[in-house]
N, C-alpha and C positions, 0 to 999 in steps of 0.2 A: 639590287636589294641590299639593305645595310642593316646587321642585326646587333642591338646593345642585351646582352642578356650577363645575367649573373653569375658565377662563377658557377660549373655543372648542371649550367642550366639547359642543357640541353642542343648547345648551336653546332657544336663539331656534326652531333646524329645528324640535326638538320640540314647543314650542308651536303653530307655524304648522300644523302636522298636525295638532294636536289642535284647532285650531282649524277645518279645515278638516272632520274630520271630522265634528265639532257643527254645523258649517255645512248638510254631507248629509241631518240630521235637524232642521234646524230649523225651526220653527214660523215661516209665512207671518205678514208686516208684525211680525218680530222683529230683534231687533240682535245682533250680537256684537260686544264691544270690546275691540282691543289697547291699552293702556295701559303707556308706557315715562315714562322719567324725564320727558323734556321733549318737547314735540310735535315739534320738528327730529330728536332724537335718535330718537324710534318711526318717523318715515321712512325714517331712515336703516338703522335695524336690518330692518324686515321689508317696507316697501313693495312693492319691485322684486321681492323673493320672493312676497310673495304674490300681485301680478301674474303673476309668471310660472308660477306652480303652477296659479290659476285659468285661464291659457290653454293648458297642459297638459292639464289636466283637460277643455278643450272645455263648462269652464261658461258660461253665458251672462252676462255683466259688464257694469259700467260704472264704469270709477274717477273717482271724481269727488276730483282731488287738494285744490281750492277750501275741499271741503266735509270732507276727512280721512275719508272713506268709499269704500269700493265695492259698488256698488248690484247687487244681484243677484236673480232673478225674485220672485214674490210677495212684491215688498216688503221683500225679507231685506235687511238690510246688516251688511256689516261698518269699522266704527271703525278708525284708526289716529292717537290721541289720545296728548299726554304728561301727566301728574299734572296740571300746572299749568292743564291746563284739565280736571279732571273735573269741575265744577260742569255741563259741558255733557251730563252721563251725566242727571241728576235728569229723572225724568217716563217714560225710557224704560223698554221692554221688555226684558229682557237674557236674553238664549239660555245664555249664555256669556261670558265674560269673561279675558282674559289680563293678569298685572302683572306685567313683566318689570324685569329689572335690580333687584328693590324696593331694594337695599342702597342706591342711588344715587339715591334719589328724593329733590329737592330738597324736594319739599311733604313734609308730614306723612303718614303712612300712617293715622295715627289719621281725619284730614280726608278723606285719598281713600275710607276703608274706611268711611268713615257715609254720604257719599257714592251711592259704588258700591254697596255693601249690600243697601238696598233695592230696587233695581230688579229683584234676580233675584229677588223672591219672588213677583210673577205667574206667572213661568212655572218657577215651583223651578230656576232655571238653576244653573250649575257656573259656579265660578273655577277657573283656578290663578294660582300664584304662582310664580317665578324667580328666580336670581339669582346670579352669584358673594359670595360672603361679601365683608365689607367691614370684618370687626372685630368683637368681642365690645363689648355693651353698646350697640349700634345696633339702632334700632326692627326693621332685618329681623332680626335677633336673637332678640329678645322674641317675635316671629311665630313663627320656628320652632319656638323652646320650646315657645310653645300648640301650635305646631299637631301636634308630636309626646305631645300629652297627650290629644288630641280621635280619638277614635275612629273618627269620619266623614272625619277629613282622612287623606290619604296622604302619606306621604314619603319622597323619593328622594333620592341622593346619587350624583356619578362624579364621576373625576379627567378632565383635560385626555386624561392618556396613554391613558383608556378609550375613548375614540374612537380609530375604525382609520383612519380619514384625517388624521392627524395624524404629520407626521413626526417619528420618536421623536429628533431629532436637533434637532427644535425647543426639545425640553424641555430637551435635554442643554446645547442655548446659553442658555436661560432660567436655567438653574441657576450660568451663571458670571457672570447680569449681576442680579440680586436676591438680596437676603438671605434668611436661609434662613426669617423668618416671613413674607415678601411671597410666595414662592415658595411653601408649602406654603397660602398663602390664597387666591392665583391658581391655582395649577395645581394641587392636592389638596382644594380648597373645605374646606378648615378655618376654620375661626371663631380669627381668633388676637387678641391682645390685645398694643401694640405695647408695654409693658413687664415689668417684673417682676412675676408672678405669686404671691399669697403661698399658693393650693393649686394649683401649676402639675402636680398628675398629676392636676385633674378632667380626667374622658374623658367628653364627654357619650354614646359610643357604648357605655361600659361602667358607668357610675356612675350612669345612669339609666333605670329600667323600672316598668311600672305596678307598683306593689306597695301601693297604698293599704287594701285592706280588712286590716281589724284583725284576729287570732286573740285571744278573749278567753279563751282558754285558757290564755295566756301572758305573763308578766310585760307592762305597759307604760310605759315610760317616758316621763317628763314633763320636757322638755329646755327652760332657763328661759335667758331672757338678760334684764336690766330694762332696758325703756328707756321711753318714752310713746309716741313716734311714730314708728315701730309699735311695738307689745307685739311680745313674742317669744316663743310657747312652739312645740314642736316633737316630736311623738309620735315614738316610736322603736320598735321592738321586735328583740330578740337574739335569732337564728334560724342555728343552727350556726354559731357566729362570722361571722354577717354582720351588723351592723346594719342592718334598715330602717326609713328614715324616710320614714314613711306618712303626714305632714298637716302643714301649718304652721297657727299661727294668727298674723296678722298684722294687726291693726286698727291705724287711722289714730287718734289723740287720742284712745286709750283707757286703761284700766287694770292693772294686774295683777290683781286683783279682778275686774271683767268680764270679764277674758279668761279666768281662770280658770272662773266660773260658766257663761259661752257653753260650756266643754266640758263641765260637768259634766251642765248641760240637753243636750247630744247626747248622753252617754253615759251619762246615768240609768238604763236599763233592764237595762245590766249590769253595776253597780256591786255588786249584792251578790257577786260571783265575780272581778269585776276585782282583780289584783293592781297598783295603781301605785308605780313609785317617781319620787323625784323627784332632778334632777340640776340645776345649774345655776351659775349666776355665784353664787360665796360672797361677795360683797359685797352678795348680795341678805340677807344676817344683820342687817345694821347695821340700827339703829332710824333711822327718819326724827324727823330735832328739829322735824319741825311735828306728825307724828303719834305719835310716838312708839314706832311699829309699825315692824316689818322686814316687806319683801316677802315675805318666804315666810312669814309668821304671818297673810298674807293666804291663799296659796295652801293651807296648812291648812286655816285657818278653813274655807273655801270648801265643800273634800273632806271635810270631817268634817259640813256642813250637811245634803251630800249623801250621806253614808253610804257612802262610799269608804274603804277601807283601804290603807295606802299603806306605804313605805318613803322615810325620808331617808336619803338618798345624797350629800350634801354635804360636800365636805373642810374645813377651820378656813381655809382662805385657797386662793387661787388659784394653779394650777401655772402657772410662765413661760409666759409666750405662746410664745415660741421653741419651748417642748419640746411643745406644747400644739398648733402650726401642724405642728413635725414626725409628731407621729404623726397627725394627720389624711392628710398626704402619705401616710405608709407604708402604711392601711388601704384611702387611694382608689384607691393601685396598690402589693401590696410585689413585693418584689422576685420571690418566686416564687410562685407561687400564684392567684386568682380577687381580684378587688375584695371589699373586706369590709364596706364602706358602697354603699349601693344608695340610692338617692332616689328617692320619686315625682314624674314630670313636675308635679303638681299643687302642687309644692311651690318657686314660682318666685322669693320671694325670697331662696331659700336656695341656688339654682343661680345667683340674681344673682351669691349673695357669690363661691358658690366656681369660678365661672368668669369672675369681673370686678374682684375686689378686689386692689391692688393692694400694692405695701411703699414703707413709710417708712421706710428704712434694712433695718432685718433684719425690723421687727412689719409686720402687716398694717396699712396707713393706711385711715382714718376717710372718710376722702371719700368726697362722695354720700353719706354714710350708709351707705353697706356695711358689713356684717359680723356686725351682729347676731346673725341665723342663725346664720352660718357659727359664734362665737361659743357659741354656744347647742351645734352640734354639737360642738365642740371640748372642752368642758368634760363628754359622754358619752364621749367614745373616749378622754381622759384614762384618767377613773375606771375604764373596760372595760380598757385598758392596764396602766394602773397599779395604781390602789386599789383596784379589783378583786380583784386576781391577790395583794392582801396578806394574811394568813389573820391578822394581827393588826389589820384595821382592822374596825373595829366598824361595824353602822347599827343605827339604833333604829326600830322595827317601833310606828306606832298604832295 
């Protein structure tokens, strides 16, 4: 379970519940562990609470604060450890497990979660996760994206104001001493990004839903951006004026030629009935002067070895980035109407772009490497915009 709530909104109580609950069922000489940013800081969030719930409850205890445990009958304990010492988790048995605050964890979540990981698979234990948002493009970030992709994981979201102990007069003072992205990151647990936005109407709660399996019923599109590291293609398909984008392909030091043939080997078996067209960066035209071949004379090559029939959909040159970033805007939210780009969670470097890239001026900037995707998308909803809707623009059918 992965909880985004607002600042006092309620997630520490929560965890200690559900921690305590797993406690009722758990398996004699097992562990359960709280894990917060720093070991000072996990005392200070749930110690005294969970002492005073276990003497509530009339469990039988023993805190041993020395040892950052409390020891409770047939050998159960529970942990109250910060990141910087998970190495101390390795060997144990784990019931259960809590990582709160993740936003704010000094160590690496990559290093706590290899860590931690393993220890619940003796007893198939349960995690959850926690945490006020802390910014777009932070590792709890990247967590939440998986974990609203993963089937098995749950996830939940509340503002500050959803708590009924909370004086609504707290928030109303909070709103005249914070700007209004600090404010809706603390007290509405939004993911915000602390500048300019170059598709600032992604809604991760509206622009993204599983939609990954394919209708080979229906045209598909092959969305191209060239770069090496990563490749960029990006399947699409137009479904009552929405586009969905159903799969990235994203390899590290590879090809447009092997990226293209990796999909032709997945989608061999319906290739005699697949309609593809292909869409992309028109400077993917130019011949390279060491090989003398243009990218897309690759990605032909490829579809024709394979027995795929396709359509080119490429314009003579590139539409302005400006007008090219705008109508992506317009599609991911217009003005009146439902979103008309839908993305699968499965498609994470393309949620990098369009809810982390930033502007150089008025164009989206390069940094980090962003954009690709985003890129790759941009030059489909052009042509579905634009060149599309032109009844004088020609493609050619092989």
């Amino acid at each position: 379970m992965y909880l985004v709530c607002g600042r006092r909104g309620g997630k520490t109580f929560t965890l200690l519940e559900r921690m305590l609950a797993k406690a009722s069922k758990q398996p004699p000489r097992s562990d359960i562990y709280y894990i917060g940013p720093t070991n000072s800081q996990s005392k200070e969030l749930i110690w005294d609470a969970m002492e005073a719930r276990l003497y509530e409850m009339d469990w039988w205890y023993r805190p041993m604060v020395s040892k950052s445990r409390f020891e409770l009958s047939d050998g159960r304990k529970i942990y109250v450890i910060g990141a910087e010492k998970i190495s101390r988790i390795r060997g144990h048995k784990v019931w259960h497990m809590c990582l709160d605050e993740l936003a704010y964890f000094g160590t690496s979540f990559i290093d706590v979660w290899r860590a931690a990981r393993p220890t619940l698979t003796d007893l198939r234990g349960s995690a959850d996760l926690a945490t006020t948002p802390d910014g777009k493009g932070s590792q709890a970030y990247d967590v939440w994206l998986q974990s609203i992709e993963k089937p098995e994981w749950q996830t939940y979201s509340w503002r500050t104001l959803d708590n009924p102990w909370i004086d609504p007069k707290e928030i109303e003072d909070a709103k005249h001493e914070l700007d209004e992205y600090s404010f809706r990151q603390e007290y509405e647990a939004t993911w915000e990004l602390y500048e300019g936005l170059a598709y600032y109407n992604m809604d991760e709660n509206k622009n993204l839903s599983n939609c990954s399996a394919i209708d080979y019923n229906l045209p598909l599109t092959m969305n191209f951006d060239f770069n090496v590291n990563p490749t960029t293609l990006l399947l699409s398909q137009l479904v009552k004026d929405v586009v969905y984008f159903r799969k990235e392909y994203s390899e590290a030091n590879s090809s447009t030629d092997a990226t293209v043939r990796h999909f032709c080997e997945e989608h061999r078996d319906n290739a005699p009935k697949l309609e593809l067209e292909i869409r992309g960066d028109a400077a993917g035209k130019a011949r390279s002067s060491n090989t003398g071949r243009s990218d897309y004379q690759y990605v032909e090559e490829a579809l024709r070895a394979h027995g795929f029939k396709y359509k080119y959909q490429v314009p003579s040159k590139n539409p302005p980035i400006i007008d090219r970033v705008k109508y992506v805007n317009g599609w991911l939210k217009p003005m009146k109407g439902d979103p008309r780009i839908i993305v699968d969670p499965s498609c994470k470097d393309l949620i990098r772009d369009l809810t982390s890239q930033g502007l150089d001026g008025r164009v989206p900037s390069k940094k980090n490497n962003l954009g690709h995707k985003a890129d790759a998308l941009g030059y489909n909803i052009y042509w579905e915009h634009i060149i599309g809707n032109r009844q004088s623009q020609r493609t050619i059918e092989i």
